[in-house]
PARO-522759 format. One record per atom (N, C-alpha, C): residue in one letter; x, y, z. Coordinates in steps of 0.2 Angstrom, whole numbers, plus 2048, in hexadecimal, padded with zeros to 3 digits. Each point is the difference from the previous one (the first is absolute). Layout:
// PARO-522759
AXYZ...
***
This chain:
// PARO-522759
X4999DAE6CX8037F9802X8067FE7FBX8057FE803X8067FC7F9X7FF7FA801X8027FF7FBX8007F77FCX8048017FEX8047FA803X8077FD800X8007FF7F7X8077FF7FFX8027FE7F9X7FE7F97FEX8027FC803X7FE7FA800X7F77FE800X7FD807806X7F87FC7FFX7FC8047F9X8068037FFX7FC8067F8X8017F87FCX8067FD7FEX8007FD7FEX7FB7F97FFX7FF7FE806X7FB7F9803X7FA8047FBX7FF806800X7F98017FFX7FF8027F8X8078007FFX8008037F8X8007F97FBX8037FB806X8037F97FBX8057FF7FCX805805803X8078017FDX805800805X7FF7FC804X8057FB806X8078017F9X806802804X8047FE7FBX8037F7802X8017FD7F8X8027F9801X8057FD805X803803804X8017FB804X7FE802807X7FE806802X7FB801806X7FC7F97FEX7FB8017FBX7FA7FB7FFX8037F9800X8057FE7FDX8027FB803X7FF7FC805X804804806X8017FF807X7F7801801X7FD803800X7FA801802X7FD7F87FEX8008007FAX7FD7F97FFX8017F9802X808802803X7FF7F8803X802800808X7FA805801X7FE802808X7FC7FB802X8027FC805X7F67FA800X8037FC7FAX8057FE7FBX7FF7F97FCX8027FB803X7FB7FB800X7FA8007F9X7F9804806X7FD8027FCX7F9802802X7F97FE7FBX8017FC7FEX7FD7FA7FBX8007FC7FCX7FD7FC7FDX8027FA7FDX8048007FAX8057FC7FFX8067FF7FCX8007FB7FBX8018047FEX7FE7F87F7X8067FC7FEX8017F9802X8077FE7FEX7FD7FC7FAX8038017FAX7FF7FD7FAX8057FC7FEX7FC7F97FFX8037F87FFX7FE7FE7F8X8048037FBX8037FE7FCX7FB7FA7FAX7FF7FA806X7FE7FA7FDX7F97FF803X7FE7FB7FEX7F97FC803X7FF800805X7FB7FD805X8007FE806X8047F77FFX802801805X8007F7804X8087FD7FCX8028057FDX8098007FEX8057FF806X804800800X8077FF804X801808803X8008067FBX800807802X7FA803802X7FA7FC7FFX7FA801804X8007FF806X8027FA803X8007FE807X806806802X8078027FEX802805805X7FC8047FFX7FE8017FAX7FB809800X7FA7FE806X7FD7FC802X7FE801805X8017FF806X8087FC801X800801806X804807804X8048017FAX801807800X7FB805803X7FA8007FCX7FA804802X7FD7FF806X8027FB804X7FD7FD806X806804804X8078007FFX804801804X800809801X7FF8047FAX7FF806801X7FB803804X7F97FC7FDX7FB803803X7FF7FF807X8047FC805X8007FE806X807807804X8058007FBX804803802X7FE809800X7FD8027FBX7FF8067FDX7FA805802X7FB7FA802X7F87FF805X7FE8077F9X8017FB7FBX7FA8047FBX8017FA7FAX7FA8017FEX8007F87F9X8048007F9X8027FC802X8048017F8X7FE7FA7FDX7FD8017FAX7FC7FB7F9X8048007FCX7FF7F97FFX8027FC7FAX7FE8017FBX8038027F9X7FB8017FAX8057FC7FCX7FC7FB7FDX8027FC7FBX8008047FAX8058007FCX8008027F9X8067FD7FCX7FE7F97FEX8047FA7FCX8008037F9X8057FE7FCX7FE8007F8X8078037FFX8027FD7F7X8068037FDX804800806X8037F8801X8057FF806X803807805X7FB801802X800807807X7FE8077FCX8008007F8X8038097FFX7FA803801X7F97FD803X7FC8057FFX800803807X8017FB803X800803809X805802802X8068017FDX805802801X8008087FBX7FE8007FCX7FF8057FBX7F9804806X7FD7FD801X7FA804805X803802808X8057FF803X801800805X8078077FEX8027FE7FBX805806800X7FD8077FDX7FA8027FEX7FC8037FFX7FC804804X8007FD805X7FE803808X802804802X7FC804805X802805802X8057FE806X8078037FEX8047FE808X802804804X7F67FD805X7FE802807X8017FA805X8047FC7FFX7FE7FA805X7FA7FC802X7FB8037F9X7FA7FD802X8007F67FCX8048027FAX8017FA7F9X8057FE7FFX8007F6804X8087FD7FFX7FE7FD7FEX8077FC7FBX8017FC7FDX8047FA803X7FC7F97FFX8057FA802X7FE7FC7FAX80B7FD7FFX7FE7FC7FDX8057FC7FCX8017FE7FCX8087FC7FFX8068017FEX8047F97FFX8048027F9X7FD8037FAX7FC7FD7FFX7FD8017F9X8008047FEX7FC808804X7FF804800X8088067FDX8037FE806X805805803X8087FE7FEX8007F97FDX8057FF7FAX8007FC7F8X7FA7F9804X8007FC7FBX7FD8047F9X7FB8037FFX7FB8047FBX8058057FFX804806802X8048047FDX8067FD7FEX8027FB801X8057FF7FDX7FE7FE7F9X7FD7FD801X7FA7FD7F9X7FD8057FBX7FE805802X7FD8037FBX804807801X8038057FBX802807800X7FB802801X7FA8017FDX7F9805801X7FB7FF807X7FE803805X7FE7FE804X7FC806803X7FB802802X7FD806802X801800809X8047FD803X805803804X8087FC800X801805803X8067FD803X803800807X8037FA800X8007FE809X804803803X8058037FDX806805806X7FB8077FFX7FE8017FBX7FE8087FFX7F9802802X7FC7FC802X7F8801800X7FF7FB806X8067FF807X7FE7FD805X804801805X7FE802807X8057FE803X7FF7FC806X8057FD800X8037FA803X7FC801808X7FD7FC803X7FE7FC806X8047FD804X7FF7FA7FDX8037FA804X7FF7FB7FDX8057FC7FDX7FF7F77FFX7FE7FD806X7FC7FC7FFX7FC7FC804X8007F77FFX8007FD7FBX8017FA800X8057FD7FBX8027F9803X8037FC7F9X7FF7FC802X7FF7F97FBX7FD7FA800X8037FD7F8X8027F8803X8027FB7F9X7F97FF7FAX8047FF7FBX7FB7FD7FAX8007F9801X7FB7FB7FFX8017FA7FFX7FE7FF7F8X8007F97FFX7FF7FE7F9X7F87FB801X7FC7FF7FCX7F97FC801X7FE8007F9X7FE7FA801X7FC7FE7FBX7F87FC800X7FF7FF7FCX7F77FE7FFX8027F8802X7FB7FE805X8007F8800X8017FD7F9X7FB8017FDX7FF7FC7F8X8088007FEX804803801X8077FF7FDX8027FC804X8047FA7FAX8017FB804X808800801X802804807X805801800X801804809X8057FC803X801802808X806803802X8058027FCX806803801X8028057FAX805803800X8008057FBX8047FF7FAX8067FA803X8057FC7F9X7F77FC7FBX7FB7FE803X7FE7FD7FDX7F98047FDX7FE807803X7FF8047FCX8028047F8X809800803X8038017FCX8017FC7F8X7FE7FA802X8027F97FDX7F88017FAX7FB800804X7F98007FDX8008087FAX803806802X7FF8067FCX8047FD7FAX8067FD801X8058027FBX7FD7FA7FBX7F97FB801X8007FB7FDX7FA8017FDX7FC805803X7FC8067FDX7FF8097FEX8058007FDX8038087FEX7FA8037FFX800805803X7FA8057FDX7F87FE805X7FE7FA802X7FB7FF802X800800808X805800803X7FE801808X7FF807801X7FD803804X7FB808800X8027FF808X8038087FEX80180280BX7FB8087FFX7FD7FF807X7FC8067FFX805807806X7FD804800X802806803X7FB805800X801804804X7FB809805X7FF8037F9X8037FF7FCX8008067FBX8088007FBX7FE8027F9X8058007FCX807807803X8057FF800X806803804X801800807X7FB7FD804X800801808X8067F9803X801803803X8077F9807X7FE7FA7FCX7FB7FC802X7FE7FC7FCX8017FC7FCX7FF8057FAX8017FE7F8X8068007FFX805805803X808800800X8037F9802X7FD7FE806X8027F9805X7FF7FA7FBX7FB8007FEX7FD7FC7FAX8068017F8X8008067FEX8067FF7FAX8077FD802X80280380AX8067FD801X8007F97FFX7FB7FF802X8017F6802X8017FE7F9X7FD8027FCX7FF7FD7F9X8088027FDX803806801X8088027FDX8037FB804X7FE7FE805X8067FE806X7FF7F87FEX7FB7FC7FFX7FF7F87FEX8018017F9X8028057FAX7FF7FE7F9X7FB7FC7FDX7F7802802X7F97FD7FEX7FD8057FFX7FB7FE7FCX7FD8057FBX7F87FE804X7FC806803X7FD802804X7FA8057FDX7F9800801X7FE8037FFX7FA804804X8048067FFX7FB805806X7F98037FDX7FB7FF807X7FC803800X7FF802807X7FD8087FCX801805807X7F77FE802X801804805X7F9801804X802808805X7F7801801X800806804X8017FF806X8057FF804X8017FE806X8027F9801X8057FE806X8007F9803X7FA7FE802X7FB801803X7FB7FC800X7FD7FD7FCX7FE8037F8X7FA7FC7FBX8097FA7FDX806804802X8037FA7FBX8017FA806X800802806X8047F8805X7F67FC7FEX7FB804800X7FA7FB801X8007FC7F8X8038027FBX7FF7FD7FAX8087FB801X804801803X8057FA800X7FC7FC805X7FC802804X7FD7FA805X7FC7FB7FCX7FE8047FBX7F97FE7FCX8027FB7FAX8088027FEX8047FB7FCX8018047FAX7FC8067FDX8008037F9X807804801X804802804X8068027FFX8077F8801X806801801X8037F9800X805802808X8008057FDX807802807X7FF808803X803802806X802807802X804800806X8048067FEX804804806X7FD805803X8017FF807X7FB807803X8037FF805X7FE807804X8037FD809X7FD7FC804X8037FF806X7FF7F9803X7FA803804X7FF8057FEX7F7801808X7FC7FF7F9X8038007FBX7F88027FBX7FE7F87FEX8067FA7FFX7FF7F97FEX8017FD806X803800804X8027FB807X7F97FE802X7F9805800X7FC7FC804X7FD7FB7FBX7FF8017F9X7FB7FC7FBX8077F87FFX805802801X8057F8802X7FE7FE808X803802802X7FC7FE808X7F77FB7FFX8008047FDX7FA7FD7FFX7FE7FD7FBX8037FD7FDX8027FA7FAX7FD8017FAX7FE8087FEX7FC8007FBX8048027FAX806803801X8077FF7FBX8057FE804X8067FF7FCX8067FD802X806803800X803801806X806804800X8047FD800X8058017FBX8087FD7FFX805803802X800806801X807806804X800805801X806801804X7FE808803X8068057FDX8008047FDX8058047FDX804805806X8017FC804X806802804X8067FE803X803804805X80A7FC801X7FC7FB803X7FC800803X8027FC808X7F67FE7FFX7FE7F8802X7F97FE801X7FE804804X7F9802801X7FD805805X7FD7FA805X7FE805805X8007FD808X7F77FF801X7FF8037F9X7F77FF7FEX7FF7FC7FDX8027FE7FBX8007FA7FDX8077FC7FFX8037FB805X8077FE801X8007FA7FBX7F77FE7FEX8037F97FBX7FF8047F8X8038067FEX7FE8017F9X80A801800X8027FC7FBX8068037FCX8028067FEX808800801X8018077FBX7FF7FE7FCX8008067FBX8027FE7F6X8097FB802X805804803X8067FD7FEX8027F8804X7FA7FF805X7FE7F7801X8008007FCX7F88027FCX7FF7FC7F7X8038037FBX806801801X8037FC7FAX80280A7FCX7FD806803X8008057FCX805806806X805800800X804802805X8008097FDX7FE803805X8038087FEX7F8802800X7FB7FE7FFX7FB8017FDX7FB802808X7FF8087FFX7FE802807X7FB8057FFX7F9801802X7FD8057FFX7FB803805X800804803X7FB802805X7FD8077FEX7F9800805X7FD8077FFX800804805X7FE806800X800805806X7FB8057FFX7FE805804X7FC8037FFX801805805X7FF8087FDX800804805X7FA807801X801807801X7FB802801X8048087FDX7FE8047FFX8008057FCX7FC806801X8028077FFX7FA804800X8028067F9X7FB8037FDX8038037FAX804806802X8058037FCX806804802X7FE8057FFX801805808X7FF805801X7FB801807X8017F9801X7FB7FF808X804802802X802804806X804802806X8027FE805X807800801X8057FC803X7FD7FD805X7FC805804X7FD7FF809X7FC7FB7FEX7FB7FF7FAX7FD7FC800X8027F87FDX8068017FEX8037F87FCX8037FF805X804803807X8037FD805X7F97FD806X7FC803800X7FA7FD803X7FF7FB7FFX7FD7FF7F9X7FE7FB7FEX8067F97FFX806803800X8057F9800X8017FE806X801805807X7FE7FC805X7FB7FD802X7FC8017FEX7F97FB803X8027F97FCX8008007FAX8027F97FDX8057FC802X804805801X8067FB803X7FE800808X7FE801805X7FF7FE805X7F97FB800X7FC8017FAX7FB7FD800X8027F77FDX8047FF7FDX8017FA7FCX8077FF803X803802807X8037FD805X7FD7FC806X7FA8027FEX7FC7FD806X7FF7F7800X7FF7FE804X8027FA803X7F97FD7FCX7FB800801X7F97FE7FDX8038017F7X8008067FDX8018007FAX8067FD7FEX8067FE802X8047FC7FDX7FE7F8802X7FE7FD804X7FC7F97FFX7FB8017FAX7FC8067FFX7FD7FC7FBX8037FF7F9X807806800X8018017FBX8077F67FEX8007FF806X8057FC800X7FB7F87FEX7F9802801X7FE7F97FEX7FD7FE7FBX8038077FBX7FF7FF7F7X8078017FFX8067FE803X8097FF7FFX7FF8077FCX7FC808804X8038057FBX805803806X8048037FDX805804806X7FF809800X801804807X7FD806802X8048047FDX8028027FCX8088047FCX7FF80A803X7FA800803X7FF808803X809803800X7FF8067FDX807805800X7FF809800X8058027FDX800806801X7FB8037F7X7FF807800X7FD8007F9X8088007FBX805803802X8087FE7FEX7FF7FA7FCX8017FC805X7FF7F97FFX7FC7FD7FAX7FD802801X7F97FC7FBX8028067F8X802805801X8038067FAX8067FA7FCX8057FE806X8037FC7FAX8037FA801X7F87FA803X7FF7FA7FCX7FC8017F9X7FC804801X7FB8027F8X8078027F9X804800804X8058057FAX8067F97FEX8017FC804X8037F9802X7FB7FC7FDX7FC7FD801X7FA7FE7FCX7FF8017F8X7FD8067FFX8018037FAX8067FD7FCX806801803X8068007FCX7FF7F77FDX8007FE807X7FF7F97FDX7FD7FB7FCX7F9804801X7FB7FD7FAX7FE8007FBX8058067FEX8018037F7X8077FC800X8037FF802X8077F97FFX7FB7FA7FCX7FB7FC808X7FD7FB7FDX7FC8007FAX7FC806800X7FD8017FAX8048007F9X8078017FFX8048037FCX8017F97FFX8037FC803X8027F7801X7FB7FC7FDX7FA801802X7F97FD7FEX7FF8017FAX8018057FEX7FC8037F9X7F8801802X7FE801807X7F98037FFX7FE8057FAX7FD8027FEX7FB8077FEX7F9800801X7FE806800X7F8800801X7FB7FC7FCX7FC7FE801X7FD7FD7FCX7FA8047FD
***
């Protein structure tokens, strides 16, 4: 009897790599997919990280899980997610922070975002507003401004973590007003908006799905929205350049990624289901009633905002005088 070259091979398990390639993304997916989010549960990128996970697993009809892995402003999940094996079974979703803010900030990093990923699809963007803690006796941002510069050193804005979107947002406001600010990081937007709730921090900037609903619900106060034009989600919050800080603009985004070397067939799959899946009419209402907007593109695309991005945030950092802490 002969056996084919190919079946000596299946049986030797010395498939040559790109046969096996192609073999392997025969049936993908053919079980469950690990999207890896960066941060906490109950963050601003944890709600897309799930609803992302809601939109593939419906499109893809195999489960793809959320695995929270928050800490050292994204590098460990990001650092773990480029480290995977790239089968399409292990993505990454997840910010600026990741994939500009933090390398722009630090030289040393055990990944790198152009080298150790390839590109998906951008997926969201969304304005920052400005909040602060009721116990600040203070309802507009001139008069915020008025209150730090008449206490230097002692008004405290919190943030996700040291170097993450956040704490950049926070050095900007403070270069951009001329007040002396002090930062305290936290592991994630969630334990820092419940301690501004609580009054132990004084102020923060964060995006408008992670603070809009605890202002909404009167348990902090939002003073502005760091964009051109008021959003259509919340019409009674000011820009910064109403109050009085013209130029002063900051939004987040959030995209999805898989580690470099996953193949083509399977990064064109998975970019069309995203973007067909967060075109949908249901998912842009929900996305529309936390004022974030659908930004779905090509993996191109999303190669060079990350590179546009980048370039920009090592400018503000340079402007700022951040360093690591």
């Amino acid at each position: 009897m002969k056996i084919s070259i190919i079946a000596l091979g299946l049986l030797a398990g010395v498939l040559p790599p790109l046969a096996a390639s192609a073999f392997a993304q025969e049936g993908y997916p053919n079980k469950p997919i690990r999207l890896i989010v960066p941060y906490p549960p109950g963050g601003p990128t944890d709600i897309i990280g799930r609803l992302t996970s809601s939109v593939l697993t419906k499109r893809l009809s195999e489960n793809v899980v959320v695995d929270n892995r928050g800490g050292a402003a994204t590098v460990i999940g990001a650092e773990m997610a480029a480290r995977s094996p790239a089968d399409g079974y292990t993505l990454l979703l997840s910010s600026e922070t990741t994939f500009a803010v933090t390398p722009a900030l630090k030289d040393k990093l055990p990944y790198h975002p152009e080298r150790d990923f390839a590109p998906i699809s951008l997926l969201t963007t969304q304005p920052y507003v400005l909040a602060v803690s009721l116990a600040l006796p203070v309802t507009s941002v001139s008069q915020l401004v008025a209150h730090a510069r008449a206490n230097p050193g002692k008004v405290t804005y919190g943030s996700a973590g040291t170097g993450g979107a956040n704490h950049l947002a926070g050095e900007m406001f403070k270069h951009a007003a001329g007040i002396d600010i002090l930062h305290v990081p936290y592991k994630g937007n969630g334990p820092a908006i419940i301690d501004l709730t609580g009054g132990q921090i004084a102020m923060m900037l964060g995006s408008i799905s992670s603070l809009y609903p605890s202002g909404a619900a009167k348990k902090i106060r939002l003073l502005a929205i760091a964009s051109a034009k008021r959003s259509p989600g919340a019409p009674e919050l000011p820009t910064f350049a109403e109050s009085g800080m013209p130029g002063f603009q900051v939004s987040g985004w959030n995209c999805i990624v898989a580690p470099r070397g996953t193949a083509p067939a399977i990064i064109k799959r998975l970019n069309a289901e995203v973007v067909a899946g967060f075109n949908q009419g249901d998912i842009l209402e929900r996305l529309k009633a936390q004022s974030i907007d659908s930004a779905v593109g090509t993996p191109e695309g999303l190669a060079a905002h990350i590179k546009s991005e980048f370039a920009r945030y090592s400018k503000l950092i340079k402007a700022v005088g951040l360093k690591p802490e």
